[in-house]
C-alpha positions in Angstrom: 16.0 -43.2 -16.1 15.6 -44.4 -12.4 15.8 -48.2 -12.2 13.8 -48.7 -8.6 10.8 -47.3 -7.6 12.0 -45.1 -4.7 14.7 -43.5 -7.1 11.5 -42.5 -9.3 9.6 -41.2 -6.5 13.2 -39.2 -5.6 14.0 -37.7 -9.0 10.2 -36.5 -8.9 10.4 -34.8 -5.3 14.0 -33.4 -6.5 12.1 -31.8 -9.7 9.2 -30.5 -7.7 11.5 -28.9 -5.4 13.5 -27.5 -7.7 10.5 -25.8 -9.9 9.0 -24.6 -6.3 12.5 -22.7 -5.2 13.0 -21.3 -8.5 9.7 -19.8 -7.8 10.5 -18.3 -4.4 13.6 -16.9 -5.6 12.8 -15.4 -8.5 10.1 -13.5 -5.8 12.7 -12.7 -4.3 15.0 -11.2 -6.9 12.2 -9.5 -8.2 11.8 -7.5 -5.2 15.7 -6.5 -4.9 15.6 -5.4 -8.5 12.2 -3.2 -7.4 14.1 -1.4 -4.8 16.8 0.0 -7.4 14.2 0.4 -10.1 12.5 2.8 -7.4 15.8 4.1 -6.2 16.1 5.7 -9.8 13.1 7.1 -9.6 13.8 9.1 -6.3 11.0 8.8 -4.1 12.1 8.3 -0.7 8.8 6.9 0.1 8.2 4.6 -2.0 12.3 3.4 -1.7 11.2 2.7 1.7 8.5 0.9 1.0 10.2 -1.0 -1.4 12.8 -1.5 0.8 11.0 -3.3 3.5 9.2 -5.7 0.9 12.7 -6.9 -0.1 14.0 -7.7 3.2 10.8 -9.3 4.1 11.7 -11.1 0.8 15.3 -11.9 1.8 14.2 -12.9 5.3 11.7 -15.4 3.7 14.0 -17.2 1.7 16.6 -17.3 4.7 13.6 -19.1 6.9 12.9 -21.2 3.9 16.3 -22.3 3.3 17.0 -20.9 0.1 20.0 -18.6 1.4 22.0 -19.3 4.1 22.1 -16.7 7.4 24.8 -14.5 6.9 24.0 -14.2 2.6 20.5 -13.4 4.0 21.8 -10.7 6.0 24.6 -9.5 3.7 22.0 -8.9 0.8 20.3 -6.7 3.5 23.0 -4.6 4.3 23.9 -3.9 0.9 20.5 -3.1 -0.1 19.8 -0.7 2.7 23.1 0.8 2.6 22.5 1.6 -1.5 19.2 2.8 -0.3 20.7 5.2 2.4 23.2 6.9 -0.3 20.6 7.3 -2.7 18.6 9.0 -0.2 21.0 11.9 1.0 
């Protein structure tokens, strides 16, 4: 247990944190594993669709510093390359 005050108030912020980005990133996983769930499936459409919802996904997490730049893009050009071979 914290001894000062301002370590409290520190673990507290840490734990807050931590439950809040545990939150967005399990958003976001949830929308990668959508786009092969719907990959499966076969609908080009809706692979699209799913698709773009990821990457907005990816792209949020990047902005809210969750995933650094490159890992941002990297999980994007896996996804839509996976997405392009599944739709030829």
């Amino acid at each position: 247990m914290p001894q000062s005050g301002s370590r409290a108030k520190n673990l507290r912020q840490s734990r807050k944190r931590k439950l809040r980005n545990l939150g967005r990133k399990r958003t976001m996983k949830e929308a990668i594993k959508a786009v092969g769930r719907v990959i499966e499936e076969g609908d080009a459409e809706a692979t699209a669709a799913a698709l773009r919802v990821a990457q907005q996904a990816i792209d949020k997490a990047v902005k809210q510093g969750l995933l650094k730049k490159n890992t941002g893009s990297r999980r994007k050009s896996r996804l839509a390359r996976i997405a392009l071979a599944a739709g030829e």
